[in-house]
Each structure stands twice: as C-alpha cells, then as structure tokens.
C-alpha positions as CSV (number, residue, x, y, z in Angstrom):
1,X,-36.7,-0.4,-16.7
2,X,-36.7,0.3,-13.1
3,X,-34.4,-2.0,-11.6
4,X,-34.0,-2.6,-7.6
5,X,-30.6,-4.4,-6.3
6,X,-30.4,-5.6,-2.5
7,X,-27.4,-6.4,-0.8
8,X,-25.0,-6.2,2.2
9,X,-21.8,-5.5,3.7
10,X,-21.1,-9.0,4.8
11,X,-17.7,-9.1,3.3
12,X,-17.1,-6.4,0.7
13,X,-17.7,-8.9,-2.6
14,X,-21.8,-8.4,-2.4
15,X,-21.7,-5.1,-2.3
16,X,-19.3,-5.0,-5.4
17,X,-21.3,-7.3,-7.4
18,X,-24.5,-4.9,-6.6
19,X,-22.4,-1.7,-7.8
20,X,-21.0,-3.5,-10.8
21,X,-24.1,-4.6,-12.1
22,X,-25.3,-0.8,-11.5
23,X,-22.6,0.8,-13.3
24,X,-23.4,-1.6,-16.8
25,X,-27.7,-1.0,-16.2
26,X,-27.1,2.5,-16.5
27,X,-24.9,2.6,-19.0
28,X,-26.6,0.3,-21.5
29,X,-29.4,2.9,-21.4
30,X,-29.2,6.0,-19.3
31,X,-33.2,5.9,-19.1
32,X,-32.9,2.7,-17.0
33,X,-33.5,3.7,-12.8
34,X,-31.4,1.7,-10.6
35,X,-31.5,1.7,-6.8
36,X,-28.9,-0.2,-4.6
37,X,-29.7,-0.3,-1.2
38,X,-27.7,-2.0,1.5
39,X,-30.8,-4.4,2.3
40,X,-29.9,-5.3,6.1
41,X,-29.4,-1.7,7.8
42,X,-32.9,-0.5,5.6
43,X,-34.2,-3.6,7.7
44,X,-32.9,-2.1,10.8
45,X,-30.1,-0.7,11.9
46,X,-29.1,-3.0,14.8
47,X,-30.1,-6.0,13.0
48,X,-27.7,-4.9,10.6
49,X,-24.5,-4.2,13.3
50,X,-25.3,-7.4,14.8
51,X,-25.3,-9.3,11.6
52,X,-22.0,-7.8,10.1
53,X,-19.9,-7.8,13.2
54,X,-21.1,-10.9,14.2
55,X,-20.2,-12.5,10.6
56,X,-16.7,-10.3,11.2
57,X,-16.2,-11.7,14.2
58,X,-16.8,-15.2,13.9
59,X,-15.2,-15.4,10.4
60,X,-11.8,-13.9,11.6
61,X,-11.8,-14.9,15.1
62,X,-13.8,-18.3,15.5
63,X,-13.4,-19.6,12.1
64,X,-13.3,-23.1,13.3
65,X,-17.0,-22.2,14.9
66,X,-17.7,-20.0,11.6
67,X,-17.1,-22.8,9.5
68,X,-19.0,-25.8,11.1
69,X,-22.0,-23.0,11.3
70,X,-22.0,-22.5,7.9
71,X,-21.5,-26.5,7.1
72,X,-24.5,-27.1,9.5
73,X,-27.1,-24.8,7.8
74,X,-26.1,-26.0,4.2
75,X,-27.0,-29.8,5.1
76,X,-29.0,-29.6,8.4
77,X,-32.6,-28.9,7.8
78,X,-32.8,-27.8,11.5
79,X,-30.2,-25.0,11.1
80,X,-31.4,-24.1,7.4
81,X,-34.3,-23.8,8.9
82,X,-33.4,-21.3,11.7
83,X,-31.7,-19.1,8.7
84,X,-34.5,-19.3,6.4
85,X,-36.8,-18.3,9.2
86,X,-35.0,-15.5,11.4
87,X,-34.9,-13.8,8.0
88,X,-38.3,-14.1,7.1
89,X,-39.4,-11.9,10.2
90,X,-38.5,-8.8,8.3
91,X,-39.8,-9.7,5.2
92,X,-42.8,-7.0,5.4
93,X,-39.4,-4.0,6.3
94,X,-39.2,-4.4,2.4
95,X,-43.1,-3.4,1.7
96,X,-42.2,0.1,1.8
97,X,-39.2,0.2,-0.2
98,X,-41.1,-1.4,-3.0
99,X,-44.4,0.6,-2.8
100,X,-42.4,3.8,-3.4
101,X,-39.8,2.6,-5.7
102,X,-41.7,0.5,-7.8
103,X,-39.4,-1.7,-9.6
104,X,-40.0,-3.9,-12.4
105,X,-37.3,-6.6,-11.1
106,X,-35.8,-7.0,-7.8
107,X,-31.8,-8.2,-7.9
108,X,-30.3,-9.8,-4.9
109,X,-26.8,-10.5,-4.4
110,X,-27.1,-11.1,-0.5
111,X,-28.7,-15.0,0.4
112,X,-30.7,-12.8,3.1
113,X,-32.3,-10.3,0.5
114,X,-33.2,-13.6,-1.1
115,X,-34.9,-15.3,1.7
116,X,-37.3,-12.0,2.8
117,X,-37.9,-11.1,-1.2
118,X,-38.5,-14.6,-2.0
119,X,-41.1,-14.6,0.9
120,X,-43.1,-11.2,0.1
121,X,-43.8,-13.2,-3.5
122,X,-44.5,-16.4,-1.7
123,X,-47.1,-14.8,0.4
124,X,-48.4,-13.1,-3.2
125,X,-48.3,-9.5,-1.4
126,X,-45.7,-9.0,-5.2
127,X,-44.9,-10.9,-8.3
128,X,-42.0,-9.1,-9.1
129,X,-39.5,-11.1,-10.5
130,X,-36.6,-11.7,-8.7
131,X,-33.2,-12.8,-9.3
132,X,-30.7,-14.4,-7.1
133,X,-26.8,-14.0,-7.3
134,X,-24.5,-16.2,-6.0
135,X,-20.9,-14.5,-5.7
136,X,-19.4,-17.6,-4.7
137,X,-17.9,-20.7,-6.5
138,X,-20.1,-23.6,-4.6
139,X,-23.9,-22.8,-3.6
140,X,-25.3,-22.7,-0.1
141,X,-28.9,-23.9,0.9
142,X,-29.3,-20.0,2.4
143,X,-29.8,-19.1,-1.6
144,X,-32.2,-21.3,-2.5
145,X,-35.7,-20.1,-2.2
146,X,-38.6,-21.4,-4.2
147,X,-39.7,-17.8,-5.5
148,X,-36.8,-17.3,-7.3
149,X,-37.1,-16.8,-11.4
150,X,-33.6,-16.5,-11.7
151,X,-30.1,-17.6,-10.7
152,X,-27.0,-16.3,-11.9
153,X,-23.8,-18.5,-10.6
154,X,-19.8,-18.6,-11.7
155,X,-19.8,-21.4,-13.4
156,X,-21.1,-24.6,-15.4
157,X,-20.4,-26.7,-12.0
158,X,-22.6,-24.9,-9.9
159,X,-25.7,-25.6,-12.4
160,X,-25.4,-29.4,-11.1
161,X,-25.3,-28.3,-7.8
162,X,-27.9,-26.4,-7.9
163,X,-30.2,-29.1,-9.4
164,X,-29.2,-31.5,-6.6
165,X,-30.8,-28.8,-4.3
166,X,-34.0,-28.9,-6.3
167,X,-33.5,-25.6,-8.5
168,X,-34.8,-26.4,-11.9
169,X,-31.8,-26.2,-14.2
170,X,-33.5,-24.0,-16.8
171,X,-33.6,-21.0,-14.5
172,X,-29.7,-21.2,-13.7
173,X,-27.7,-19.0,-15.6
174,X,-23.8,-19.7,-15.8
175,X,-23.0,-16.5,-16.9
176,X,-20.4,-15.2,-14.2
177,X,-20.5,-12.9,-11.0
178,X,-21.0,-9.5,-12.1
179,X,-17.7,-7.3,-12.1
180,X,-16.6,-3.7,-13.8
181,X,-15.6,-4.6,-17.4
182,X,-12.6,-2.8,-17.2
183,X,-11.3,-6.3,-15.8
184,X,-11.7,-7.7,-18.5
185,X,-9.5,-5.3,-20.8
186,X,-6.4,-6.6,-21.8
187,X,-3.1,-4.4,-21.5
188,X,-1.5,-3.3,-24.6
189,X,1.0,-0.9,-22.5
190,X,1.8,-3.2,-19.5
191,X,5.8,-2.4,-19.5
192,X,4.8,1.3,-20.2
193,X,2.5,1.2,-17.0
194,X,5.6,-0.6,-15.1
195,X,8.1,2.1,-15.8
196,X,5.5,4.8,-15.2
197,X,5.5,3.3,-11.6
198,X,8.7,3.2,-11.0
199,X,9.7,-0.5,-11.5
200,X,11.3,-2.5,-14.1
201,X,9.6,-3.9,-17.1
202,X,11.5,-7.2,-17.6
203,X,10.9,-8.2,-13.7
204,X,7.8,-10.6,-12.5
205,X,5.6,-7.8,-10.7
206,X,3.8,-9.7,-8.0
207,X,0.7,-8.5,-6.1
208,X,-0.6,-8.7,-2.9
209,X,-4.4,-8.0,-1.8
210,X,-3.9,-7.6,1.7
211,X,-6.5,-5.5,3.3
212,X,-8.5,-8.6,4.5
213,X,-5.9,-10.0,6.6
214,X,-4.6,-9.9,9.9
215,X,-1.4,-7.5,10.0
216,X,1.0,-10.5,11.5
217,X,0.0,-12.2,9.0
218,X,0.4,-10.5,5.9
219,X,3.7,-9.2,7.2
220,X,5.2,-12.8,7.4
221,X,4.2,-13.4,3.9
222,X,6.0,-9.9,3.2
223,X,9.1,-11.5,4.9
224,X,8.5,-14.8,2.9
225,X,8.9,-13.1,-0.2
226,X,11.5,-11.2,0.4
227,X,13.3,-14.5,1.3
228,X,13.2,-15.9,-2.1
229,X,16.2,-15.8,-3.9
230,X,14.7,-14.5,-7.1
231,X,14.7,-11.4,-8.4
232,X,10.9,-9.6,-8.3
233,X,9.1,-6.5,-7.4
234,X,5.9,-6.2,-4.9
235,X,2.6,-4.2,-5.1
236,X,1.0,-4.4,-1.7
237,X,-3.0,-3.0,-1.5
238,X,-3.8,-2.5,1.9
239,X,-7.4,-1.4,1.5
240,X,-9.0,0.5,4.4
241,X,-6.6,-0.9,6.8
242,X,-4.9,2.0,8.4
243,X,-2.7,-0.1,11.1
244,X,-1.8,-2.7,8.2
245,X,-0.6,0.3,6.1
246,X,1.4,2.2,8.9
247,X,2.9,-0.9,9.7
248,X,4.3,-1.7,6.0
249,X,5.2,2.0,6.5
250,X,7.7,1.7,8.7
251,X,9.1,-1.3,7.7
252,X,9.8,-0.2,4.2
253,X,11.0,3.4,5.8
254,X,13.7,1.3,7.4
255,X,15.2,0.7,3.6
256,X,14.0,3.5,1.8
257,X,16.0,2.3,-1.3
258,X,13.5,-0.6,-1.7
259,X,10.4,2.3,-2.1
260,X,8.7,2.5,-5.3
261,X,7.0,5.6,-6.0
262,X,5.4,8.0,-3.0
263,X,2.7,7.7,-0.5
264,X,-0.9,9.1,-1.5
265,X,-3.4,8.7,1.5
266,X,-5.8,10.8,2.7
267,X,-5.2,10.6,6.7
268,X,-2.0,10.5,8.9
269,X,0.8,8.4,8.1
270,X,2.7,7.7,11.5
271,X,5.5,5.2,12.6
272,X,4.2,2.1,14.2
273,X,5.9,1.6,17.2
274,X,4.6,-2.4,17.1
275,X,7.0,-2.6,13.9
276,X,10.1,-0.2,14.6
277,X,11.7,-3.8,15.9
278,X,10.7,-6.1,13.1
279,X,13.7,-7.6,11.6
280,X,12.6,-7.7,7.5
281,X,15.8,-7.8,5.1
282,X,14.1,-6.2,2.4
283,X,15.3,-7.5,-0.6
284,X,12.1,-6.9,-3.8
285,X,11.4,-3.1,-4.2
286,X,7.9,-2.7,-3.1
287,X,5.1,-0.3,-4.0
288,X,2.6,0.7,-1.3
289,X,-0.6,1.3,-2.2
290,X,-3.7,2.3,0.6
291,X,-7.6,1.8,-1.0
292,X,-7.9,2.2,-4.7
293,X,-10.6,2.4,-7.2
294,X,-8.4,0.7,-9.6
295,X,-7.5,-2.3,-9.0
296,X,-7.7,-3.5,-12.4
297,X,-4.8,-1.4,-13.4
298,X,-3.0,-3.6,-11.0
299,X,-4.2,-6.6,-11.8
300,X,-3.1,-6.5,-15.4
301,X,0.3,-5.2,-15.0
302,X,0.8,-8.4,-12.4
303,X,2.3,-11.7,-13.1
304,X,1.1,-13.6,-9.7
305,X,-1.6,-12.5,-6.9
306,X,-1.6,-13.3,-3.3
307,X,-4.9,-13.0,-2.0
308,X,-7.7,-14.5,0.1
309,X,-10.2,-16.7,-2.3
310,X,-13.2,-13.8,-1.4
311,X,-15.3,-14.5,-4.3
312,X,-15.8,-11.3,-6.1
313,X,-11.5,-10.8,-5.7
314,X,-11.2,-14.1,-7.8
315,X,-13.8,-13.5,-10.2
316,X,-11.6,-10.3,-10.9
317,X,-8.2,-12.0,-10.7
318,X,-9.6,-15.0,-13.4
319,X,-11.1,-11.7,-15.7
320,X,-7.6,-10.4,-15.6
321,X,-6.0,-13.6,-16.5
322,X,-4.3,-13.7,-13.2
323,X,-3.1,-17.1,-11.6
324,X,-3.2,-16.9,-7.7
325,X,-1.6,-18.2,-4.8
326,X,-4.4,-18.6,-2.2
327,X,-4.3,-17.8,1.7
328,X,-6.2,-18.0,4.6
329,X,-9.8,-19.3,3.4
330,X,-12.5,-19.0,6.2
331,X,-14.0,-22.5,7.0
332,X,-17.5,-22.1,4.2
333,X,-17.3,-20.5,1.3
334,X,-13.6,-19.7,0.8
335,X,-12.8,-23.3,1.1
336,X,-15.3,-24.0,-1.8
337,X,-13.7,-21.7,-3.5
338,X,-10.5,-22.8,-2.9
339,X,-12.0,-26.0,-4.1
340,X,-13.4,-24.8,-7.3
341,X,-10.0,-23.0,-8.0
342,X,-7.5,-25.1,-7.2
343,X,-9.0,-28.1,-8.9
344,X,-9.1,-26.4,-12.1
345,X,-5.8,-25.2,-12.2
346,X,-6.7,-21.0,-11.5
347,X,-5.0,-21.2,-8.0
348,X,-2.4,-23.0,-5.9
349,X,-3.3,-23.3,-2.2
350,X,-1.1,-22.3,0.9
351,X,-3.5,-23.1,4.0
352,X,-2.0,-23.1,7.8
353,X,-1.2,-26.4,9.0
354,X,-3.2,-27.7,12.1
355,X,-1.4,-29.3,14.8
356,X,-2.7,-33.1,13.6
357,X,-1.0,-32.2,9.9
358,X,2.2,-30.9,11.4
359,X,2.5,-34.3,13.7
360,X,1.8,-36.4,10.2
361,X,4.4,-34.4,8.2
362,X,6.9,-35.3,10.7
363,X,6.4,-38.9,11.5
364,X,6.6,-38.9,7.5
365,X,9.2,-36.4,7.1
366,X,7.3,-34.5,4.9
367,X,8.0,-30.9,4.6
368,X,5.2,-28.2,4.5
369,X,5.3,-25.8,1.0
370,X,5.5,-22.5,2.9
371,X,4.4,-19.4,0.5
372,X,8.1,-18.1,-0.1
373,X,8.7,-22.0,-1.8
374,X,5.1,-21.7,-3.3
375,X,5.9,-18.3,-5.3
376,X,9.2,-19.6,-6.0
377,X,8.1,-22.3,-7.9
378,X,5.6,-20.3,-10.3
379,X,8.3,-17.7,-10.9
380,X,11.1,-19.7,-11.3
381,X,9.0,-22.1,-13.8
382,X,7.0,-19.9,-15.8
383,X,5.0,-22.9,-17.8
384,X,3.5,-23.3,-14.5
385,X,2.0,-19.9,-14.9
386,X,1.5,-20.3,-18.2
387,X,-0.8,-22.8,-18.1
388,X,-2.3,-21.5,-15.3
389,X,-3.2,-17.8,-17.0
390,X,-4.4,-20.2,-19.9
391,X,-7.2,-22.0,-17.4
392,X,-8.0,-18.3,-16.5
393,X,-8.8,-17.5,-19.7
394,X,-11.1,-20.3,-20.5
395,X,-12.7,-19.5,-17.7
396,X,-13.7,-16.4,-16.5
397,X,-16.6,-15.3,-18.2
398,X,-16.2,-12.6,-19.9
399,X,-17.8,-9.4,-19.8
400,X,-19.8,-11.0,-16.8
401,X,-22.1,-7.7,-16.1
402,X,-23.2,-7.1,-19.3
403,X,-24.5,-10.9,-19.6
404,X,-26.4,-10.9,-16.3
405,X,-28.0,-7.3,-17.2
406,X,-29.7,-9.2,-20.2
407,X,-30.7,-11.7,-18.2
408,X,-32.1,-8.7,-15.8
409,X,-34.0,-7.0,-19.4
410,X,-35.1,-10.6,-20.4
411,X,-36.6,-11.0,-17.4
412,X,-38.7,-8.2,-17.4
413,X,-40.1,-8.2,-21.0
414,X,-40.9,-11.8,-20.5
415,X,-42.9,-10.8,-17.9
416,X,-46.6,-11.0,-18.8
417,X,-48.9,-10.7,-15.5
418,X,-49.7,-7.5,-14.4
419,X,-47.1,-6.6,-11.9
420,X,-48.4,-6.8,-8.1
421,X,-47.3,-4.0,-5.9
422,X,-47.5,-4.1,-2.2
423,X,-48.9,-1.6,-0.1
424,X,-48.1,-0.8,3.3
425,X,-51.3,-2.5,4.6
426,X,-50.1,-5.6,3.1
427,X,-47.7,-5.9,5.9
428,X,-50.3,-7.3,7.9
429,X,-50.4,-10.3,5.6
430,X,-47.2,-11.6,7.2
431,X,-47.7,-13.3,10.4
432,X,-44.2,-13.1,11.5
433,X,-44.5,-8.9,11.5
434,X,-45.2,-9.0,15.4
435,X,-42.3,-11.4,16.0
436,X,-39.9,-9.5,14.0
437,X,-40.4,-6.3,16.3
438,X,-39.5,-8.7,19.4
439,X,-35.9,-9.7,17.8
440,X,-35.6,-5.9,17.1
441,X,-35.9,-5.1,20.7
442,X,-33.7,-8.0,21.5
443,X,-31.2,-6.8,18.7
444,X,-31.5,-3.4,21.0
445,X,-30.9,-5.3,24.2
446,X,-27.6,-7.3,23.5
447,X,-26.2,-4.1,21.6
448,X,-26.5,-1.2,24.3
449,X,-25.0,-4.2,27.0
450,X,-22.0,-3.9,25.4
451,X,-21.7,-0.2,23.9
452,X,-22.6,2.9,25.7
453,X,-24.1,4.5,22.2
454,X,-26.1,2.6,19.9
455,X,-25.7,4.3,16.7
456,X,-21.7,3.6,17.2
457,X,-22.1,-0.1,17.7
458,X,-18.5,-2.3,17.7
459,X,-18.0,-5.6,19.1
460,X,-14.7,-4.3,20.1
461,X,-12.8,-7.3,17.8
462,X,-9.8,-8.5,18.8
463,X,-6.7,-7.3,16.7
464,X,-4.3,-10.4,15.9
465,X,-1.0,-8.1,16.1
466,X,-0.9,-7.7,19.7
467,X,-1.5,-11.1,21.4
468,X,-2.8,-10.2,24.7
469,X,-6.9,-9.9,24.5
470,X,-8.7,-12.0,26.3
471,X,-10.6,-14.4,23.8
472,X,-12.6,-16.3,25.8
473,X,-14.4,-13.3,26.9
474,X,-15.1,-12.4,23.5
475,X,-16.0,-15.9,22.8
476,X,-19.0,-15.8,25.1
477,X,-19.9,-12.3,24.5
478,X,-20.8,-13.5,21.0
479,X,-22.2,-16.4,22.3
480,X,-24.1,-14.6,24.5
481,X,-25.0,-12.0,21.6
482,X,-26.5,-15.1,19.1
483,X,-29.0,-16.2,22.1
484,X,-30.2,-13.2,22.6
485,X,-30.5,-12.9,18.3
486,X,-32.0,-16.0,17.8
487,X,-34.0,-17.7,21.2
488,X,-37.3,-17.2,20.2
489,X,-36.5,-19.2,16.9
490,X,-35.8,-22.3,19.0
C-alpha cells in the first residue's frame, strides 16, 4: 500500500498527526510506502511563508481579528467561499506529486490539502481516495469538501456536526486524531521515573507545556504557582523557544536549590538580562526541560497539565489520562475545544478577562479564579481530579493511529475502479492554473516589500516580553499583505 499524507506547519498539531499516522503505516507492515510532504511549501514556497506567518501572526497578535475570520468563513458562504476558492488555484501543483508517487490513497490532515485534493477528484483528473482529518474537537466548513471518502474526527459529537454540514454520516469515523501509541501506555514505574528525576514520589508533579506562549505570560503563571500554598513540584517544556527557556534560566539560577536535575540543550544557554530583575519567590522545585521527543514520559508521570487547548496536545493529554487546566485559546478552534473539553469534564478553563467581564465582576463583587486558585483547587481536592482522569479515560480513544490506519487499508481494498492517475498534461484541465501563477507573483510582491531576501521570509512578529513595538504598523502590514494575497478573489 502506497500511502500519501499532506499537511502543514500551521500550528505544530497537523504535522504530528501526519508523522504519527506514518510511524504506525509502516510499522503494521514494513512493505507499506509512505510519503509525508508538508503540502503548502511543495505548492510554493512563498505561498507557504505567507500562509504560516500570516496564521502566526494573526493568531498570536490579532486574535480578536483571527477569531472573527475564522467565525466568518465557518458560517458565511461569502468567506467560505473565498477559502475554498484561493485554494483551489493550486490544485494542478499537486499533479506532479501524484504522477510520480503514485499513491493508492491520499491522507490529509491540513483543511487546505483537503480543498485542492478534493478538487483534482472533482475535476476527475484522479479517483484516488481521499481521506480528511480533522485534529480539532468541533469541525470547520474549510474541511468539508464533497470528494471526500472519508472523515476521521475526535469524537462521537463531531459526527452530528458534521451531518448538519451535509457530510453523510456513514463516511465519518469517530475513531480519534492520530497520535504515537506510546501515549497511550500506562506507567507501571511512575514513582521510579520521579526519583530517577530528581523529585519526590509522594508529591503532585504538575506540568506545564509552554512553548506556545508568550514569555510574560507563562512566567506569571510560573509565579502563580509558586504562590500556592501547597506543596508540589514543576516540569516546564519550553519547546523550541530559546528566549522562553533563557528566561526560566535565569530565574531558577537565582535559587539554585529549587533546580531539579541539569540542563541538556544543544545551543547557548545565557543570562537574560529582561529577567535578572524579576522578583519570583521560588517556592516548588522545578525541572527545565527545552524540546523533547518524549513527551509521553512526562505526561504519565504528571498529575495536572497547564497547556493551551492545541488539538493534537489534548488528544495526548486525554490518551495519558491527564486532566488539564486550559490557557490562552485563540478565538476558533481552541475555544471549540475548550468547549468540547470543559463541558465534559477533561479540562477546567482559565481565559483572560476582557475589560466588559472585569467591570461585571465588580459591580457584582465577584472575584475572577486566577490559575494559582484554579490549581489549588484540583490539588488540594483530589476527587476533583479523580473524576476528571476517569472522563479521560472514557474518552480518548485509544490506540487512535492504529484505528485510522485500518480505516486507511479499508479504504483502499474497497476500492474497486481502476485507479486514475493524473499526468502533467492534465493540469490544463483546471481553469484556475493561469490564475494561480498571478497570486504567486503577488505572493512574490508583498514578501520581497518587506524582507530584503526571499528564501529568509519573516514578518518580523512582535515579541510580547518587551512592550515597545509598534503594533499598528504591523497591523496594516498584514493587512496590507492579505490584499495583496487575496484581491483578485474579490
């Protein structure tokens, strides 16, 4: 079985779900040949920068904007419209890709790679069958395509939804996002693990994801918890987040007692001189830890995650039995999954207050759960936890990957047309060819007006720890950039 997966590095989770899926279709049967390829830079390469650092961008900086974009194109048939169809342009950039590779089924886990695959078999240039995973908790309208054969979602709910948006239920498949089994594995030698670390086996062990948030931020929830008069230890993960990382540095250097175990990175470790002021009484030994491959091991020796809802994060905190404590959604999806997670007791919720619910909290003289009082009150309580690990375990799907790679095979041998593979003259088949070459050179345009060398595209984003850039002008450069992107669709 020859087996091609499409994705993107919109947010790490799509990516994961590709490489998990991977990992179990070649080891079911070594003779199976897989290819994972990052759909949007094979498109092109400046439609990709734009697209990433424009969803970066808006996501962290205008998430008010982000959020009422992504509400818009779920509902309005104008803006679904313009998302359905600025992605259809480059459907023919994928004849090429499947000419050579020739794969029996095409797996997407990108709403993009769904729209230009879904066209190429609308347009009948292939009838290879193609599957379509969402690795979020709630749908968006970008997913739905009506060449699909299958859908693989998180959970029974989203089979309703999905019928509501015209998807015939039969092809839905609530099996679970695709994540590393390992997750999954239970841990028979947790307090062994604990002591090998350095910390104690009959303390709560609480975690914290933190690579995806601003450093301010995740340094006042550091604070928070080290203001909580219970005894408990801390695992930070910083990810690829170098500043974050230097910045926990220094802090914990200023009370080296509260270290657990030594630093392992693979680049420069230096004081940061944003943080040699920061007043944190450390009071919960903390271990640092930069990117690692094995988060799982984490995971299971935890009692509590902190983390932002990110879809593929939760589908691996729920596999691990984990009950979370939820921060910082973006306006879209991680609010639906906040949703999703809260209202079925996997999660508990700490969201910044906007001016109007501060002004109501006072005129009531209600008080606002901060995250300190939040993680308190699951540690302090443990039947809260209890019966929150229990909801976990109900529902996380277990042994996700392997279920959606028999849904892959099943696919496949079901399949009984001869399979139609394009060729590269069948790219004059799709009108839209010409138009996508125009958007490419518009792509170009925008890009080199704001970086003198192409292939090192940035948006220059704003960092959140310093306080003094100048948003409005990177409000309009963005603006400025999605004209440019999109004014021919309009």
């Amino acid at each position: 079985m020859k087996v091609l997966i499409l994705s993107a590095k919109t947010g790490g989770g799509h990516m994961r779900a590709a490489q998990a899926l991977e990992q179990v279709i070649k080891e079911r049967n070594p003779e199976n040949e897989v290819k994972t390829v990052d759909g949007l830079e094979y498109v092109n390469h400046y439609f990709n920068k734009m697209i990433v650092k424009g969803y970066k961008f808006s996501a962290t900086k205008l998430p008010a904007m982000y959020g009422m974009l992504y509400r818009a194109s779920n509902k309005d048939k104008g803006t679904y419209k313009i998302v359905q169809r600025s992605n259809s342009h480059f459907a023919y950039k994928f004849i090429p890709l499947l000419a050579e590779f020739k794969p029996d089924v095409i797996v997407s886990t990108h709403p993009f790679m769904t729209i230009m695959c879904s066209r190429l078999r609308e347009k009948g240039i292939t009838n290879i069958p193609l599957i379509s995973i969402l690795t979020d908790f709630a749908p968006h309208a970008s997913y739905i395509n009506p060449c699909v054969s299958r859908y693989i979602v998180s959970s029974e709910q989203m089979v309703d939804q999905l019928e509501k948006l015209g998807v015939d239920r039969s092809i839905v498949h609530p099996v679970g996002i695709p994540i590393p089994p390992v997750f999954f594995e239970k841990d028979e030698q947790k307090e062994e693990h604990l002591k090998k670390l350095g910390f104690d086996p009959k303390l709560q062990t609480v975690l914290v994801m933190a690579g995806s948030f601003g450093v301010t931020d995740i340094l006042k929830i550091y604070e928070s918890l080290n203001n909580i008069e219970h005894d408990f230890q801390v695992i930070v993960i910083t990810g690829r987040n170098q500043k974050l990382f230097n910045a926990f540095n220094t802090i914990i250097n200023s009370n080296p007692d509260m270290r657990v175990g030594n630093i392992q990175v693979n680049f420069e470790v230096h004081d940061d001189s944003l943080r040699r002021d920061t007043k944190i009484q450390l009071t919960k030994k903390t271990k640092l830890i930069y990117f690692t491959d094995e988060v799982h091991k984490y995971m299971h020796i935890a009692d509590l995650i902190i983390t932002k809802p990110g879809g593929l994060t939760v589908t691996e905190s729920l596999a691990s039995c984990l009950p979370m404590v939820l921060f910082r959604g973006i306006p879209g999806q991680e609010t639906d999954n906040t949703e999703y997670l809260t209202r079925n007791n996997l999660a508990v919720s700490v969201q910044k207050t906007s001016t109007e619910d501060k002004i109501h909290n006072m005129l009531h003289e209600k008080k606002r759960s901060n995250i300190g009082d939040t993680v308190y009150s699951l540690l302090k309580y443990p039947e809260r936890l209890r019966s929150m690990k229990d909801s976990c375990s109900r529902l996380n799907n277990r042994d996700s990957a392997y279920k959606v790679y028999d849904i892959v095979k099943d696919c496949v041998d079901e399949m009984t047309d001869k399979v139609i593979l394009p060729t590269n003259e069948d790219a004059a088949l799709l009108a839209d060819e010409a138009e996508a070459e125009r958007l490419i050179k518009d792509f170009q345009e925008v890009i080199s007006k704001y970086s003198s060398d192409d292939d090192d595209f940035d948006i220059d984003l704003p960092d959140d720890s310093d306080g003094d850039y100048d948003y409005e002008d990177k409000f309009y450069r963005f603006i400025d950039m999605m004209y440019w992107n999109f004014k021919k669709l309009f």
